[in-house]
N, C-alpha and C positions, 0 to 999 in steps of 0.2 A: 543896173538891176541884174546884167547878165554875172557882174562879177559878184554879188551878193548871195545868189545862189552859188556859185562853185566855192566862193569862200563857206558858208554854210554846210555845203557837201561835206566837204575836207574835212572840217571841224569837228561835224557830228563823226562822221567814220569813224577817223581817230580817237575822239571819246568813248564812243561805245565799246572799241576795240579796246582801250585801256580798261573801262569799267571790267569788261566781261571779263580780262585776264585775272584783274585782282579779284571777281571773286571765283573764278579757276582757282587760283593762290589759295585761296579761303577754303573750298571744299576739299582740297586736297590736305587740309592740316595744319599750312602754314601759319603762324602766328600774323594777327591783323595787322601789325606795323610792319610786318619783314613781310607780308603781302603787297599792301602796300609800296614800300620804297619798292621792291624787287620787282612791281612789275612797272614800274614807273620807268625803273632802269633796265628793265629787259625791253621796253616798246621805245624807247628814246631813238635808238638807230634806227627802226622802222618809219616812225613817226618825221623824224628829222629826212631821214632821205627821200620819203614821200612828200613832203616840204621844200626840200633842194628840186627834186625832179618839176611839180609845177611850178616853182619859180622860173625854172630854165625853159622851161615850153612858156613861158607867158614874156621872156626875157626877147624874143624872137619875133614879135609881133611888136617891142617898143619902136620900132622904128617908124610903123606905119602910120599916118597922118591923123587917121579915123580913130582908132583904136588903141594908139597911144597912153590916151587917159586911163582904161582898161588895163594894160598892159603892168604900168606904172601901180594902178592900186592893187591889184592881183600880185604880185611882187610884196609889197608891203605886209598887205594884208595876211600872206601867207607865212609869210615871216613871224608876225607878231602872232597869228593861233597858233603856230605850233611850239611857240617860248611857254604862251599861255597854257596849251593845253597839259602840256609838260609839267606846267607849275600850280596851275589854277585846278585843275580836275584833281590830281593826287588828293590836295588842301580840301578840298570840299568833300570829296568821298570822303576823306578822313574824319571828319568833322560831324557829318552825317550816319555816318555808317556807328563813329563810335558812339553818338549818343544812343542807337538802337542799340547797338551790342550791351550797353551798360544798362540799359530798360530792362532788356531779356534775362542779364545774368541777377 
């Protein structure tokens, strides 16, 4: 449970922090696909290294007998939301976003 929440934490952060940039992107003028990719690829290093850092603090507690299992999914786990987020948030904002923009215009 405990890892369910810090996986959750991470997750949402990240996404919000994506959302928000792209639509920074958007008010500023940018065109909705070069929003898009641009901030996908402006939060990657942020996101990724935020990603490497708890892995490596959760990498340090594999050892211990208890909390091992923890250790091991929080690892995992970290790994796979942040491919995801990387991949899966872009694709659905996108997805979303354009069928409003195309309503509106």
């Amino acid at each position: 449970m405990i890892g369910m929440i810090a996986l959750a934490g991470i997750i949402v952060r990240n996404s919000i922090l994506l959302v928000d940039f792209m639509n920074q992107e958007l008010a500023a003028g940018v065109p909705f696909e070069e929003a898009v990719i641009r901030a996908a690829a402006v939060r990657a290093k942020p996101i990724a290294l935020t990603g490497v850092a708890a892995m490596a603090g959760a990498f340090f507690i594999v050892d211990d007998p208890i909390f091992s299992g923890l250790a091991v999914s929080l690892i995992f786990g970290i790994f796979v939301s942040t491919i995801l987020t990387l991949v899966v948030i872009p694709v659905v904002y996108y997805g979303v976003m354009h069928e409003r923009l195309k309503r509106a215009a």
